[in-house]
LUMKOL-28397 format. One record per residue (C-alpha): residue number from 0; residue in three letters; x negated, z, y. Coordinates in pm, 1 decimal. Layout:
# LUMKOL-28397
NUM  ALA  X  Z  Y
...
***
This chain:
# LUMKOL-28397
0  UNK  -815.4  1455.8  711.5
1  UNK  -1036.7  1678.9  433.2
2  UNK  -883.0  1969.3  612.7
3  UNK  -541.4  1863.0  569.0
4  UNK  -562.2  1744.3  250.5
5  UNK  -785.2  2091.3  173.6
6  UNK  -434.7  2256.9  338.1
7  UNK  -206.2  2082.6  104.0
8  UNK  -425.0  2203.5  -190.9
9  UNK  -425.1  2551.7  -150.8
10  UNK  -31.1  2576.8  -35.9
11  UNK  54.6  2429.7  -363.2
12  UNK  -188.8  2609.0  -544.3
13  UNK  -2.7  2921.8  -366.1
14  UNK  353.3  2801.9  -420.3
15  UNK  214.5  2757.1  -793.4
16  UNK  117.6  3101.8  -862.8
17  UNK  461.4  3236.3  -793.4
18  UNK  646.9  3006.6  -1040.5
19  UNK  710.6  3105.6  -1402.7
20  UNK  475.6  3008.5  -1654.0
21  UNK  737.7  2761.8  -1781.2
22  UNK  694.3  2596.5  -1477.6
23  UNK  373.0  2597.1  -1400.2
24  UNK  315.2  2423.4  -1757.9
25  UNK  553.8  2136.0  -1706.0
26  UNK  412.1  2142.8  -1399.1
27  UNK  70.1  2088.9  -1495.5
28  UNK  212.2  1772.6  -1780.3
29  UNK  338.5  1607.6  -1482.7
30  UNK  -22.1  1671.5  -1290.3
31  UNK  -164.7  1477.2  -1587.9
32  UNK  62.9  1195.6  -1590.1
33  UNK  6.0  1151.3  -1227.7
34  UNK  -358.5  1174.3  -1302.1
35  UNK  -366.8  900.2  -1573.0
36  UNK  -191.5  669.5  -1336.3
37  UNK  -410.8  681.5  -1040.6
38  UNK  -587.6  381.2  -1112.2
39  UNK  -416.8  63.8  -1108.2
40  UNK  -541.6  -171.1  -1362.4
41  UNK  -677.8  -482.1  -1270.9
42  UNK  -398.8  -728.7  -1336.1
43  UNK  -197.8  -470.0  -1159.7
44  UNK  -428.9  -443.7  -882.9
45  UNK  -441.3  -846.2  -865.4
46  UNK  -30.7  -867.9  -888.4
47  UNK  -5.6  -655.3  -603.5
48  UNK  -257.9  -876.7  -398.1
49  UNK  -73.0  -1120.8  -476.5
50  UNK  268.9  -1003.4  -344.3
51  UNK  123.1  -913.9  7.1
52  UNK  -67.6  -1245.1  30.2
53  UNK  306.2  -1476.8  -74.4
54  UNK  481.5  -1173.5  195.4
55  UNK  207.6  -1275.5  461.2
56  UNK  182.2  -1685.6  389.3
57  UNK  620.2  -1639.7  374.9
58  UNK  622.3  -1533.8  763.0
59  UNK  314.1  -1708.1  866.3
60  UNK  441.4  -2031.3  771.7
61  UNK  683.6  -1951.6  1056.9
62  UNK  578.4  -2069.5  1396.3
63  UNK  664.9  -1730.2  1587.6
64  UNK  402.9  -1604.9  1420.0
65  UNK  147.0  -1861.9  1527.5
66  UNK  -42.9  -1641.6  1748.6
67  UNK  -136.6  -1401.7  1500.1
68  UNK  -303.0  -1647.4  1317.4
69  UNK  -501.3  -1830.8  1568.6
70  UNK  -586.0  -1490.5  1784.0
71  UNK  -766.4  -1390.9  1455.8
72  UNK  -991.0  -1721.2  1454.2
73  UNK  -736.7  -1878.4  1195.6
74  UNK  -603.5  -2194.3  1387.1
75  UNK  -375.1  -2407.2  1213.9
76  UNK  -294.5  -2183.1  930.8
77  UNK  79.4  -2164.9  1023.6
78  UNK  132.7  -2537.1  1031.6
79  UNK  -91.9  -2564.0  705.0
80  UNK  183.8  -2320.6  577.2
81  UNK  469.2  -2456.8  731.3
82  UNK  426.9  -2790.9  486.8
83  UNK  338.7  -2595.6  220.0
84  UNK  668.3  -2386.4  235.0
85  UNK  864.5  -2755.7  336.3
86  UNK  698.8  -2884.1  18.8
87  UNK  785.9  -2578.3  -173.8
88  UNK  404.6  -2482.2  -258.0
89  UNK  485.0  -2097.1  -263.4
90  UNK  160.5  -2068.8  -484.0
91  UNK  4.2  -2326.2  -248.7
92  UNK  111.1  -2051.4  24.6
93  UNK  -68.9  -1749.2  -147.2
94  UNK  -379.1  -1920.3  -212.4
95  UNK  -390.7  -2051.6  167.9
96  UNK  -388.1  -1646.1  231.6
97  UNK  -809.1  -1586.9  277.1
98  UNK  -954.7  -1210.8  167.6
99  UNK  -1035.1  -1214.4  524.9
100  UNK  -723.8  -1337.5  651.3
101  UNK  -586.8  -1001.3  384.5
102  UNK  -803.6  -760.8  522.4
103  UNK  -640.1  -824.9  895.3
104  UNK  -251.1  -841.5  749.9
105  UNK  -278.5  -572.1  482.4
106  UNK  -429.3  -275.2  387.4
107  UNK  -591.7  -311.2  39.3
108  UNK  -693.8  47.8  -110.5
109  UNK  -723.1  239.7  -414.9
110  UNK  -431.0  453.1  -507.7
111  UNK  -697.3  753.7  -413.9
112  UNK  -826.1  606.2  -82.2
113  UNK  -460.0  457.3  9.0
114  UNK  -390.5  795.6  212.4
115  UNK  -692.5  747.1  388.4
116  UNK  -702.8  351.7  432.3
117  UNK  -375.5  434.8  660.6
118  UNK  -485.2  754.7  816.6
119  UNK  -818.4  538.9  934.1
120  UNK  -620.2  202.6  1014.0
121  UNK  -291.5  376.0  1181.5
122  UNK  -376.1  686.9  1371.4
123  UNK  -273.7  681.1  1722.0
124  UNK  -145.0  345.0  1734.5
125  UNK  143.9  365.6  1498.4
126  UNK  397.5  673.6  1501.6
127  UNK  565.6  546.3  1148.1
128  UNK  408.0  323.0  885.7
129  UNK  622.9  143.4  643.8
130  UNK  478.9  -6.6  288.4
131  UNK  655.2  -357.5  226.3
132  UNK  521.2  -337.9  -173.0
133  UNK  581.2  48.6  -170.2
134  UNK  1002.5  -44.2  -312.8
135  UNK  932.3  -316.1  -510.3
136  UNK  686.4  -80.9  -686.3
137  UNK  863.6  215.5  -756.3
138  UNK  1200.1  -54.2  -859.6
139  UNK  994.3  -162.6  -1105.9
140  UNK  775.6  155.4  -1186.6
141  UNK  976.5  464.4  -1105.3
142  UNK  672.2  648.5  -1249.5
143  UNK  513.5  547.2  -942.9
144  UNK  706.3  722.8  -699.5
145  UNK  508.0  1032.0  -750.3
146  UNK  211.6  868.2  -633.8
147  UNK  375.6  711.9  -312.4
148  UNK  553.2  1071.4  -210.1
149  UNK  179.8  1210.7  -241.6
150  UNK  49.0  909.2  3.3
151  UNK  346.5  983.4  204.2
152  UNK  274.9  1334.1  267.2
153  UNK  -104.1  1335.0  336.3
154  UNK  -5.4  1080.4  604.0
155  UNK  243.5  1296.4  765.7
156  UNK  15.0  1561.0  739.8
157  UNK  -274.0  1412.0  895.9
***
């Protein structure tokens, strides 16, 4: 993966030394806005957490998905759920959604380590690996989409 990524660096430090200064300036403005935004904030951070764990109690509550549940030592969490979707407990729902029960369903990462996280998680068992939160994101911060085409590409690369 550090060879990869150590790949990626000098290419685009190549391709970089034959543009124009121009370029290479506005270039290196849009290096620091991607820099500033590498950290999520907290309540950022915690909205996201929040999305996956509604996204995982929303199909869990459905009984196909039983299995998943109780093969990961989590019996009855689909019927628990189930009446909290029937009673229209959505926030019910989330909070039902354990760290450890997160941890199994989701991949929660720093913007930094996200490459990584998936790399380590997805190699060899998965040929394609789709974000659910990756559109919502970028619909509602298009700044972001810099950040999820550079998460995009280590993970093809690696």
């Amino acid at each position: 993966r550090e060879q990869a990524r150590a790949r990626l660096r000098e290419r685009r430090e190549r391709r970089l030394e034959a543009l124009p200064q121009e370029q290479r300036e506005r270039l290196a403005e849009q290096q620091k806005l991607r820099e500033s935004l590498r950290q999520l904030p907290p309540e950022e951070r915690a909205r996201m957490i929040q999305i996956a764990r509604t996204q995982i109690a929303f199909y869990g509550s459905t009984p196909n998905y039983a299995f998943q549940f109780d093969d990961l030592g989590f019996p009855g969490t689909t019927a628990k759920l189930g009446a909290l979707m029937k009673a229209g407990d959505i926030g019910g729902m989330a909070a039902a959604i354990s760290d450890e029960m997160l941890e199994h369903f989701a991949l929660v990462a720093r913007w930094d380590d996200l490459a990584d996280a998936l790399i380590a998680r997805y190699a060899g068992k998965a040929a394609r690996v789709v974000s659910y939160l990756a559109m919502g994101d970028i619909q509602e911060h298009p700044d972001h989409l810099a950040r999820w085409g550079e998460i995009a590409k280590a993970v093809r690369a690696a």
